[in-house]
N, C-alpha and C positions, 0 to 999 in steps of 0.2 A: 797354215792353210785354213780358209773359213768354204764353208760351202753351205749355200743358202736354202738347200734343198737335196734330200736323198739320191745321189749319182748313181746310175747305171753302174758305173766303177766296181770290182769287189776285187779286193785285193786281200790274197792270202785265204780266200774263203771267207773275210769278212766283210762289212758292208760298214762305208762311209755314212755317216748319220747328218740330219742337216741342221743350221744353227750351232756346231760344236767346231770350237780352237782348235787344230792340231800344232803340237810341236813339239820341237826337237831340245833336248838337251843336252849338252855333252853328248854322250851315245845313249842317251835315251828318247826315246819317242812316246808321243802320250798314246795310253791305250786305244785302238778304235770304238773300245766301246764307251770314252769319256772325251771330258772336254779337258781344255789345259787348263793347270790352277789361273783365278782371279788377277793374281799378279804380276802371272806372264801374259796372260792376255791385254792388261793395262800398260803393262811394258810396252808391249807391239804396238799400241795404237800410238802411246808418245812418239814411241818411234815415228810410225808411217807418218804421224801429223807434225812434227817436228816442235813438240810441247816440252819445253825443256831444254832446248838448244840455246849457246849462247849467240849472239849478235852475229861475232865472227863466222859462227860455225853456219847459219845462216847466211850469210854475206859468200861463203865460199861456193855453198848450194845453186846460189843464184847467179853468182858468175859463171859454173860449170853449165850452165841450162841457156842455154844464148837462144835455141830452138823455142823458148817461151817467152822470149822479147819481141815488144810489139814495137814501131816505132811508131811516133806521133808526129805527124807533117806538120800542122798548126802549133804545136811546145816547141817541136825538133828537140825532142829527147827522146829516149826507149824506157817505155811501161814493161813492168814483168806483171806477164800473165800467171797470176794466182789463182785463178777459178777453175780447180779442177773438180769440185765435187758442188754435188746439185743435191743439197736433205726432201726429199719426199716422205711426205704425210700418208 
């Protein structure tokens, strides 16, 4: 979990902090009052962004995602919509 800003939330009597990782390992979860180490945080974004995947394993992603095929009437084939993220300054 990331949260970009201190949540109303308190859970347990403590209070979600904003800018800080949470997570889970095996049965453990990271303190509320820290962030999660460097490494698992680095993990996750590979993950979410898919840095690291091989071809296939991409190829499979993209076949399950039919809802992000656009089709092109002038090519007559289907574009995969990749633009899910917008970087703001």
């Amino acid at each position: 979990l990331y949260f970009p800003k201190i949540t109303p939330r308190i859970k347990n009597g403590k209070q979600l902090f904003a800018h800080h990782v949470y997570t889970r390992i095996n049965d453990s979860n990271t303190p509320k009052n820290a962030s999660a180490d460097i490494d698992k945080v680095e993990y996750l974004w590979r993950k979410r962004f898919g840095i690291g995947m091989s071809v296939v394993e991409k190829l499979k992603i993209y076949l399950s995602k039919t809802n992000d095929w656009v089709y092109n009437d002038e090519l007559s084939f289907f574009i995969i919509n990749m633009i899910h993220y917008i970087l703001l300054k």
